[in-house]
C-alpha positions as CSV (number, residue, x, y, z in Angstrom):
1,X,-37.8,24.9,1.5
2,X,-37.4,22.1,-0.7
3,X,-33.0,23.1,-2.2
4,X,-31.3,26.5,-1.4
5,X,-29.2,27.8,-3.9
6,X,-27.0,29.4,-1.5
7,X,-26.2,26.1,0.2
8,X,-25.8,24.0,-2.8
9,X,-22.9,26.8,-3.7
10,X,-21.5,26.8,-0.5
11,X,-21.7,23.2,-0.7
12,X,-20.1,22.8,-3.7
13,X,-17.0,25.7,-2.9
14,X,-16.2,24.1,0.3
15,X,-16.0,20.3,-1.4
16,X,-13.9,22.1,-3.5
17,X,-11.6,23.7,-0.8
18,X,-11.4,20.0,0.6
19,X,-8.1,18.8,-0.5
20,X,-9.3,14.8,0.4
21,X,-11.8,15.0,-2.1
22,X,-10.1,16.8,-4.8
23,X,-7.4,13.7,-4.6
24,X,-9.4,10.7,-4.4
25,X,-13.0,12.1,-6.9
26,X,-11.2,13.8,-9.4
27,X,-7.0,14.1,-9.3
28,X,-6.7,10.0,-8.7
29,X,-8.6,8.6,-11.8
30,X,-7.2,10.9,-13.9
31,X,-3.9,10.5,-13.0
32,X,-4.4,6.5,-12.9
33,X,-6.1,7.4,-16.7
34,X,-2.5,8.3,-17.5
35,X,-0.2,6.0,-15.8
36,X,-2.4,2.4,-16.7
37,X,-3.7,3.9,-20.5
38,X,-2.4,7.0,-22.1
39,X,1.4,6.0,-21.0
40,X,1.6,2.2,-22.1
41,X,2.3,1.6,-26.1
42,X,-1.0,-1.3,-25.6
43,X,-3.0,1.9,-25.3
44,X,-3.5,2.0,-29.2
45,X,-4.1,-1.5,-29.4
46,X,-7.3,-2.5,-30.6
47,X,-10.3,-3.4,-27.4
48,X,-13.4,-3.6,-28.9
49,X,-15.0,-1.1,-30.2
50,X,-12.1,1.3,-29.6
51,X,-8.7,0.9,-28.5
52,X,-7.2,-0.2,-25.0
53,X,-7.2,3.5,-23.8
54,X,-10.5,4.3,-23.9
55,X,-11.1,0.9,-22.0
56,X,-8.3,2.2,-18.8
57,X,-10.6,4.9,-19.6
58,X,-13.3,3.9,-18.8
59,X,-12.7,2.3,-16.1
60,X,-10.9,5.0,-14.2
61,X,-14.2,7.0,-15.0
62,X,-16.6,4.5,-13.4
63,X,-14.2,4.5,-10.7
64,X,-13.9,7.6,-9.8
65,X,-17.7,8.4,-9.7
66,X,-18.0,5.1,-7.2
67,X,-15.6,7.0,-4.9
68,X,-17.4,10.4,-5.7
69,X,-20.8,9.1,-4.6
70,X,-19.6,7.2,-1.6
71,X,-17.7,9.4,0.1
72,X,-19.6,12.5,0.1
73,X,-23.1,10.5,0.5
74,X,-21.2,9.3,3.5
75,X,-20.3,12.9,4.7
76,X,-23.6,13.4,4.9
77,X,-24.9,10.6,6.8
78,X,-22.1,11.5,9.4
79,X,-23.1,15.2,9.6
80,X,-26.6,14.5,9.9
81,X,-26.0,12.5,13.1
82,X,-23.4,15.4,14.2
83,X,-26.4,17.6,15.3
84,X,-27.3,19.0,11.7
85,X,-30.9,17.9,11.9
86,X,-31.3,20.6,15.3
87,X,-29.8,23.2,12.8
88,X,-32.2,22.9,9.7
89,X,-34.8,22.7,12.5
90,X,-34.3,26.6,13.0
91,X,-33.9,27.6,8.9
92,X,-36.4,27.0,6.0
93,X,-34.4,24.2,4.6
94,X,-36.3,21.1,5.5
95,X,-34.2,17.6,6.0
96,X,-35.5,16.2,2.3
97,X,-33.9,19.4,1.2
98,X,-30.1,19.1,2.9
99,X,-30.6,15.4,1.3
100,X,-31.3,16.3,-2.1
101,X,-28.0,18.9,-1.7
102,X,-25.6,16.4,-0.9
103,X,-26.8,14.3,-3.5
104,X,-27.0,16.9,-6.3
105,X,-23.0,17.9,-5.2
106,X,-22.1,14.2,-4.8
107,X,-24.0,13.7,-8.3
108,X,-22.4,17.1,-9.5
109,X,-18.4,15.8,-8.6
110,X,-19.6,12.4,-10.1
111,X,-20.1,14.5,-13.4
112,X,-16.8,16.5,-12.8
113,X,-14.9,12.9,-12.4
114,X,-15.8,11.2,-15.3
115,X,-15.5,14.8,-17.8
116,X,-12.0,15.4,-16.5
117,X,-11.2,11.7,-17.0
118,X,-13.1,11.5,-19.8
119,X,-11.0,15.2,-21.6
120,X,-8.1,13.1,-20.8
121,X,-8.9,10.2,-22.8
122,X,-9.3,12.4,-25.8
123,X,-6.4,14.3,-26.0
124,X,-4.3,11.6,-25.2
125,X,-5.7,9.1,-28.1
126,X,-8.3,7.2,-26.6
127,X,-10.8,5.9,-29.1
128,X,-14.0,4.3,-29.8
129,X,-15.5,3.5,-33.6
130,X,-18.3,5.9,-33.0
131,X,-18.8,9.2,-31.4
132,X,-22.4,7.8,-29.1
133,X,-20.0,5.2,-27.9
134,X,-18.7,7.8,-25.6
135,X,-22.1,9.0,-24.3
136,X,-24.0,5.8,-24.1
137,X,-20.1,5.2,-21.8
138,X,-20.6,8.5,-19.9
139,X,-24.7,7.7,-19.1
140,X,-24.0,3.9,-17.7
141,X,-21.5,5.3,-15.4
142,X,-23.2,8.4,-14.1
143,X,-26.5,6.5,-14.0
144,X,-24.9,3.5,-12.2
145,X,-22.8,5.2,-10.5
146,X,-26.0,6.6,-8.3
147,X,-25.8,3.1,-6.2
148,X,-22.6,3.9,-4.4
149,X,-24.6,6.8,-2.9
150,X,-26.3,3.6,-1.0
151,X,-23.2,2.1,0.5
152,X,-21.8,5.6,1.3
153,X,-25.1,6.3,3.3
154,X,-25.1,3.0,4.8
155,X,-21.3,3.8,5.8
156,X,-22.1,6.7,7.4
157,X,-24.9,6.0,9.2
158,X,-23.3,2.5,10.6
159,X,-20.0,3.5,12.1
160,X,-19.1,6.5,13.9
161,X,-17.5,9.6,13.2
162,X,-15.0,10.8,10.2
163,X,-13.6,7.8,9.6
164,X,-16.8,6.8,7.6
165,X,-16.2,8.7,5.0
166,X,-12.6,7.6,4.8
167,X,-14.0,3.6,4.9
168,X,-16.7,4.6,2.1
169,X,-14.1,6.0,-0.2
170,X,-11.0,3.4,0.8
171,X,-13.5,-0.1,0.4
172,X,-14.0,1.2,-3.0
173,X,-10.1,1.2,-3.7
174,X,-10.3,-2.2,-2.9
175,X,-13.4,-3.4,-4.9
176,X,-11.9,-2.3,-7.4
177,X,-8.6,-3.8,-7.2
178,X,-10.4,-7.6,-6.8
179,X,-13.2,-6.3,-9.0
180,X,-11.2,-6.3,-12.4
181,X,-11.3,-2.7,-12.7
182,X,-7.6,-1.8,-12.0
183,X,-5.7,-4.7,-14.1
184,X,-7.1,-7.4,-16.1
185,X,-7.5,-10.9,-13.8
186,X,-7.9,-14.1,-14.8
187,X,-8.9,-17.8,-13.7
188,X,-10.0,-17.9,-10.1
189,X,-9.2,-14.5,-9.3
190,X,-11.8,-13.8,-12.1
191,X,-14.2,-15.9,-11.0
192,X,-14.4,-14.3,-7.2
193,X,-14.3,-10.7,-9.0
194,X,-17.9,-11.7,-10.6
195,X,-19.4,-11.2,-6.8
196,X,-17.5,-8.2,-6.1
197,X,-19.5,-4.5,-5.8
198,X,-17.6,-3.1,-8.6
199,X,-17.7,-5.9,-10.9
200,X,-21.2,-6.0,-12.7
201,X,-21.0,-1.7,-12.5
202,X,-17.8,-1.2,-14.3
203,X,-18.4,-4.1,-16.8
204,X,-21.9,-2.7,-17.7
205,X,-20.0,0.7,-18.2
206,X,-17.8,-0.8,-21.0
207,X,-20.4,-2.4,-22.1
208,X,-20.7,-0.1,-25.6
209,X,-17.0,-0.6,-25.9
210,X,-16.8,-4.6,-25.3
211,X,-20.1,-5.6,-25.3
212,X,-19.3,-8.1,-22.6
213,X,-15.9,-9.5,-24.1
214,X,-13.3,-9.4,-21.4
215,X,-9.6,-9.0,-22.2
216,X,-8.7,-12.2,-21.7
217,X,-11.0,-14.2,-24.4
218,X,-14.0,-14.4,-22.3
219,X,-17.6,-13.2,-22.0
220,X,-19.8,-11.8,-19.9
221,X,-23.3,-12.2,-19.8
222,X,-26.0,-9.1,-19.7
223,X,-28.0,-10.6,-17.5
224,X,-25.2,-11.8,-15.2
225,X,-24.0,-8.5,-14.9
226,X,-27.3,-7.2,-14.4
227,X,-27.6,-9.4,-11.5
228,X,-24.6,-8.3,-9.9
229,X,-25.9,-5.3,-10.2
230,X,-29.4,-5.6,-8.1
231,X,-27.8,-7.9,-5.6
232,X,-25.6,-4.9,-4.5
233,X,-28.0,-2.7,-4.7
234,X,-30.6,-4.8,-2.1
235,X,-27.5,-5.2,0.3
236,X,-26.6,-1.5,0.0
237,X,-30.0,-0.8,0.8
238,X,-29.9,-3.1,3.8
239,X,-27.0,-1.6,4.8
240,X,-28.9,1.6,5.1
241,X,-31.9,0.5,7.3
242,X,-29.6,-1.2,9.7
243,X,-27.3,2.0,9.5
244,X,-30.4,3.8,10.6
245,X,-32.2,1.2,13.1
246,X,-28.6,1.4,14.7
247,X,-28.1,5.1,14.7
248,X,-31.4,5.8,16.3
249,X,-30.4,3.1,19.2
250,X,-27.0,5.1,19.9
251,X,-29.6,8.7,19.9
């Protein structure tokens, strides 16, 4: 069996149930949303294509769907070498399946990050000069976004029990503090953000917004960001191998 509906529900219900995830995937970037953006009277300034709140906005958005993706991709890793792969041995669901239903929930609280973060940009007067602004926003993140699932599986399979999912969704906390996502840097501190996992991610996802141009007079380049981008991506994906190659030595 290839995805059972019954454990993608139960699944979903008991991430739901799990006050550590409600905080960090979906009550934290909101509730950053309000404090950095909807709060301060430079939210109605001008960013852009839109104002300064739909910028925190965004942000908080791509944020949030980082932590999503890493910490429950993580879970999964963790479970699996917990004994789970004896269990689906005796039921229909094969190991490809149990995969895809992490990822389909971790992909499914991504969603429910960014639209809660996302309803609170617009009643609270976040703005963009056209409405596909906002979609175009929403796509880069969610789309993105898949690539923490990488580092939150490589987490998982490295270290050892619960406190890799804790270490998935705390590193990203810090990214994103050195990766310009939290509060606008500037001179060196800029320049070391640029090779930061967050950076190239949450720059591309204000990409319809800025179109590179950073609050503080500069610019980024696509292909610069796009580069950040892959690099991540072949470490996270190294990260996973050795996770494994080292998991199967400690079985």
């Amino acid at each position: 069996m290839l995805l059972s509906p019954t454990m993608l529900r139960i699944e979903a219900v008991r991430q739901l149930r799990n006050p550590y995830t409600l905080a960090f995937t979906l009550a934290m970037p909101v509730a950053m949303y309000l404090l950095f953006g909807a709060s301060m009277s430079y939210g109605k300034l001008s960013a852009g294509h839109g104002n300064v709140a739909f910028y925190v906005m965004t942000s908080m958005a791509a944020y949030g769907t980082a932590v999503a993706m890493s910490s429950l991709t993580s879970l999964a890793a963790t479970e699996a070498k917990q004994g789970w792969g004896r269990q689906l041995a005796m039921s229909p669901l094969s190991i490809t399946g149990y995969a895809l239903t992490k990822m389909l929930t971790a992909v499914s609280y991504a969603a429910l990050s960014v639209l809660a973060v996302f309803v609170a940009g617009l009643v609270t007067g976040a703005e963009a000069d056209e409405a596909w602004r906002w979609f175009a926003t929403a796509g880069i993140v969610l789309g993105l976004g898949l690539i923490y699932g990488l580092w939150g599986l490589g987490v998982g399979l490295f270290f050892n029990g619960d406190s890799a999912t804790a270490l998935a969704s705390i590193s990203m906390t810090f990214f994103a503090f050195f990766g310009n996502v939290f509060m606008p840097l500037d001179g060196v501190m800029l320049d070391i953000a640029r090779f930061t996992p967050l950076y190239g991610f949450v720059a591309l996802s204000r990409w319809p917004l800025t179109e590179g141009r950073l609050t503080t007079g500069q610019t980024d380049e696509l292909w610069m960001l796009l580069l950040n981008v892959a690099v991540w991506v072949a470490l996270f994906a190294l990260l996973v191998m050795a996770g494994a190659k080292r998991s199967r030595a400690r079985q």
